[in-house]
C-alpha positions as CSV (number, residue, x, y, z in Angstrom):
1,X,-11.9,-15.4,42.3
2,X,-9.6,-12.5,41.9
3,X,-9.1,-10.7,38.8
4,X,-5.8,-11.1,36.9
5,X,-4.2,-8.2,36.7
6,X,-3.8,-6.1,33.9
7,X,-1.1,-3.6,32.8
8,X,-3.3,-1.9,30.5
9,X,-4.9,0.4,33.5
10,X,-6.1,3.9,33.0
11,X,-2.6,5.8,32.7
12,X,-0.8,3.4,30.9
13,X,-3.7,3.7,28.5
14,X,-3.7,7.4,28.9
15,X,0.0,7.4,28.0
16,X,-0.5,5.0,24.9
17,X,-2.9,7.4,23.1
18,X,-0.4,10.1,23.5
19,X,2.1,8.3,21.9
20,X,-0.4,7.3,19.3
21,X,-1.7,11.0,19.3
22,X,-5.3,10.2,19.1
23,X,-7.8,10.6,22.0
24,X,-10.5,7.4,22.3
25,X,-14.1,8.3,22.6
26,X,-14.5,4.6,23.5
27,X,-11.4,3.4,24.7
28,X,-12.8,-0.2,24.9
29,X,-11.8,-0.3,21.2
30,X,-7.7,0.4,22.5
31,X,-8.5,-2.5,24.7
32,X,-9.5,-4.9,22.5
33,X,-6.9,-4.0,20.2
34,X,-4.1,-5.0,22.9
35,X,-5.9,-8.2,23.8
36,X,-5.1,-11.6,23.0
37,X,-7.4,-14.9,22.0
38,X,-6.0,-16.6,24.8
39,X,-7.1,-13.9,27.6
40,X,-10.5,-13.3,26.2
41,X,-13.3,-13.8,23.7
42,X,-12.9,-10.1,23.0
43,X,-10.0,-9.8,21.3
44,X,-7.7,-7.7,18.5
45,X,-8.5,-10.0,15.5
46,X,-11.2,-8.5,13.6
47,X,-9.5,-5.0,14.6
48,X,-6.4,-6.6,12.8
49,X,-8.0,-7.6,9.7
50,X,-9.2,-4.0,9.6
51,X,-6.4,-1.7,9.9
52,X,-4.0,-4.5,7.9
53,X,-6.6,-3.0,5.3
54,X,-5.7,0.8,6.3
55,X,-2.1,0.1,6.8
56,X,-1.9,-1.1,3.6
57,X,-4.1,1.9,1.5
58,X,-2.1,4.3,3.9
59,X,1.1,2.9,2.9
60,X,-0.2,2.3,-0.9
61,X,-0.7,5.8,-1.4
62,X,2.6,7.2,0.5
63,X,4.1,4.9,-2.1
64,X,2.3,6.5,-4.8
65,X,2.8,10.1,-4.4
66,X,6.5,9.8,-3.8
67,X,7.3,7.1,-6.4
68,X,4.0,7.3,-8.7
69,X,6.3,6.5,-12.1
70,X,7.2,3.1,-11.3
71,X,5.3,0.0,-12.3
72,X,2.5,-1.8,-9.7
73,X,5.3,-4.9,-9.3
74,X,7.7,-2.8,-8.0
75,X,5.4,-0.8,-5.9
76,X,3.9,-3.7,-4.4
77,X,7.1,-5.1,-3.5
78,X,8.1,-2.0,-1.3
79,X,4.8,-2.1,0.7
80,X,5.6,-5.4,1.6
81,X,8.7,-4.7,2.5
82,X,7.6,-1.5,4.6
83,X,4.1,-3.4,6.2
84,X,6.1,-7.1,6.5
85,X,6.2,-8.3,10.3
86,X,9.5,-7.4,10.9
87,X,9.0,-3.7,10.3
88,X,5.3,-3.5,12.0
89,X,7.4,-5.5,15.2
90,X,10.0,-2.8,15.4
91,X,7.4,-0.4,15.3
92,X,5.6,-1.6,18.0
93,X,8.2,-2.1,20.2
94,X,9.1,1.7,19.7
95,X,5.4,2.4,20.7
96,X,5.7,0.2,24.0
97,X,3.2,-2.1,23.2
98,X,4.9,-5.5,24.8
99,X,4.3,-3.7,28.2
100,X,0.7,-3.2,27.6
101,X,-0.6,-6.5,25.9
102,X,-3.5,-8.4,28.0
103,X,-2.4,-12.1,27.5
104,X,-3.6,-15.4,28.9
105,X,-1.4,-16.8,31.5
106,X,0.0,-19.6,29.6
107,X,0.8,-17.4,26.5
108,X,2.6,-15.0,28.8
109,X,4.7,-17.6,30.1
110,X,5.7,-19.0,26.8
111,X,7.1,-15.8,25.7
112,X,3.5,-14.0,24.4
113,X,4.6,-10.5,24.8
114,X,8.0,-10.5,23.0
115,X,6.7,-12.1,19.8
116,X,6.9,-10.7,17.0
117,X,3.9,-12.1,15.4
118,X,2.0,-11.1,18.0
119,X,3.3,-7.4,18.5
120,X,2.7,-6.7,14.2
121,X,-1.1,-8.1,14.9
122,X,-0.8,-5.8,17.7
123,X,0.0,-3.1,16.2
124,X,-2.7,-3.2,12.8
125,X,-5.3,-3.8,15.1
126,X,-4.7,-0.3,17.1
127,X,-4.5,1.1,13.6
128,X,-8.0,-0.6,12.9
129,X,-9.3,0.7,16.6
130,X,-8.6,4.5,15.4
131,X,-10.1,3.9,12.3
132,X,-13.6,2.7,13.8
133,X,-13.2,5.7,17.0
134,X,-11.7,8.7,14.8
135,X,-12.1,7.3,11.5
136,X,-10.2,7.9,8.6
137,X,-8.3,10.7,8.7
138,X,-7.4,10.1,12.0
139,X,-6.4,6.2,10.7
140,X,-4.1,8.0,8.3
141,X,-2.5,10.7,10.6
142,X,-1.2,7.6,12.6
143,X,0.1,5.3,9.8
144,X,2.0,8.6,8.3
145,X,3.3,9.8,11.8
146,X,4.8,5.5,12.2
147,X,6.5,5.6,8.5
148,X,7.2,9.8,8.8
149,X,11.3,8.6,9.1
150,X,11.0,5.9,6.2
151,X,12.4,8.0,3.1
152,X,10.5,6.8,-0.1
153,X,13.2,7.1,-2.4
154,X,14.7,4.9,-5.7
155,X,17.3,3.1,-3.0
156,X,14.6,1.9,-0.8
157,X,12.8,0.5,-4.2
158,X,15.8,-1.0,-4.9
159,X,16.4,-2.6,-1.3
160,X,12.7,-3.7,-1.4
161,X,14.1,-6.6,-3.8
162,X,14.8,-9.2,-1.4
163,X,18.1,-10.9,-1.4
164,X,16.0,-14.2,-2.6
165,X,14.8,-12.9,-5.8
166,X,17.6,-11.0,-6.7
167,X,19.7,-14.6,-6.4
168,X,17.3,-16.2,-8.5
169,X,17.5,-13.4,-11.7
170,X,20.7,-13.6,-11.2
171,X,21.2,-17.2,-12.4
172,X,18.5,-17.1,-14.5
173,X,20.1,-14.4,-16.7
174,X,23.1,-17.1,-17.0
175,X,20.9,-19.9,-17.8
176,X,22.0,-21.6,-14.1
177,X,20.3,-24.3,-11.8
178,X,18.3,-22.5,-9.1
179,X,19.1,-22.7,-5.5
180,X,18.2,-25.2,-3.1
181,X,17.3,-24.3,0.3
182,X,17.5,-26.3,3.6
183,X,16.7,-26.1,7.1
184,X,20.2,-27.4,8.7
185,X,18.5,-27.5,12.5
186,X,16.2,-25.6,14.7
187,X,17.8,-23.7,18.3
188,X,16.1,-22.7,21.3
189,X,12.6,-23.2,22.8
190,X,9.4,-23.2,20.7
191,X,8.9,-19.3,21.6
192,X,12.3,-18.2,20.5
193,X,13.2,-20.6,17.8
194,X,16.6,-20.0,15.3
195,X,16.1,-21.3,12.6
196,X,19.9,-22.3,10.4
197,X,19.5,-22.7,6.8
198,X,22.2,-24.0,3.9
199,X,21.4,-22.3,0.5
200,X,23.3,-24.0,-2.4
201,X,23.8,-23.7,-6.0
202,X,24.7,-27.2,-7.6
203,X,27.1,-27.3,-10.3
204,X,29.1,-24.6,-8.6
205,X,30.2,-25.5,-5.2
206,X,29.0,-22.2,-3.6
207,X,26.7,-22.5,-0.5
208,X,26.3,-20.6,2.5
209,X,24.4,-21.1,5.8
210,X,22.8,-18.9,7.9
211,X,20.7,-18.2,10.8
212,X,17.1,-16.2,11.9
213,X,14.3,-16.0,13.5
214,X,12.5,-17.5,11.0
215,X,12.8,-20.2,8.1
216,X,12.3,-17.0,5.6
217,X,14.7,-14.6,7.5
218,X,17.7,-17.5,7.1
219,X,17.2,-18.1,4.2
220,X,16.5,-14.4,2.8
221,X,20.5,-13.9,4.9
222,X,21.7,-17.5,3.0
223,X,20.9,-16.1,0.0
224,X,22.4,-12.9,0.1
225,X,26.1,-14.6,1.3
226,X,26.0,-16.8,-1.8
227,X,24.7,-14.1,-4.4
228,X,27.9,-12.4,-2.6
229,X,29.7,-14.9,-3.3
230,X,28.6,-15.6,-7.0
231,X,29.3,-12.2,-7.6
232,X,32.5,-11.6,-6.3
233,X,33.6,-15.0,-8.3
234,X,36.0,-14.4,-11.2
């Protein structure tokens, strides 16, 4: 039987831990970390669970030193905003990651390597891999190099407050009936799905629909258009 081809030979690997600036003693661990379940038993999950623990100390403690006055609820909502899928997905496609991950045939085919579930897992599982071959310092010379063009100030703490929430305060501080959110239809094949979402507000004939690549992406864009609306309302 001959074996499936990999991208991940020795010079793509080479070139990856330049980008990453760190040098493997044992680059099985970078391996592993670009592996999927479905090509082997030997792949990035436990790295993942791992450096999603670093990424998030890392990121805790950026946080921290630049914004160290404000309260833990507002500094926990900007590390999930900065370590949520969507950011660790652009992130990894900046590093070239899609190139290099080993998947299973099927998964391939279905649209593996563009996922962005896949690339974020991806992604804190090479942060986990450093961690265990350089350890910490190293871990944290990565996860400060990836946010390095993220500036921590009082408008990113401000963005961090999704546009969900901030439609919800905002009829809650006029003693208004919440939203109610709705999946209108689902586009495209199961590995590329658009999702299209109505977000209402009863009693005031407002809604808004909107699409994304996920049920919480449409409805985070939903919510924004009728908070827009709300606002702009005489």
């Amino acid at each position: 039987m001959v074996p499936q081809k990999t991208p991940t030979n020795n010079s793509s690997l080479a070139a990856l831990q330049s980008v990453l600036g760190h040098q493997f003693r044992n680059v099985g661990l970078l391996q592993r970390a670009l592996t999927h379940r479905s090509f082997s038993a030997e792949h990035y999950e436990r790295l993942e669970f791992l450096g999603d623990a670093v990424l998030g100390m890392v990121v805790a403690h950026m946080l921290y030193e630049a914004q160290g006055e404000l309260p833990e609820g507002e500094l926990s909502r900007v590390r999930a905003k900065l370590v949520r899928q969507d950011s660790l997905h652009q992130l990894a496609l900046k590093l070239g990651l899609p190139a290099l991950l080993r998947l299973g045939e099927g998964e391939a085919r279905s649209g593996g390597r563009q996922r962005p579930s896949i690339l974020a897992d991806v992604l804190e599982a090479c942060i986990g891999a450093i961690y265990l071959d350089g350890g910490h310092d190293a871990a944290v010379h990565l996860v400060r190099r990836l946010f390095a063009h993220v500036a921590i100030t009082p408008a990113l703490t401000a963005a961090a407050k999704d546009a969900k929430t901030s439609l919800q305060e905002w009829l809650q501080a006029r003693h208004m009936q919440l939203p109610r959110y709705d999946i209108v239809r689902t586009l495209g094949a199961a590995h590329s799905q658009m999702f299209e979402v109505v977000c209402q507000v009863d009693g005031r004939g407002i809604s808004a629909t909107a699409q994304g690549r996920s049920r919480r992406a449409a409805e985070q864009q939903a919510a924004a258009a009728v908070l827009q609306q709300l606002q702009s309302a005489p």
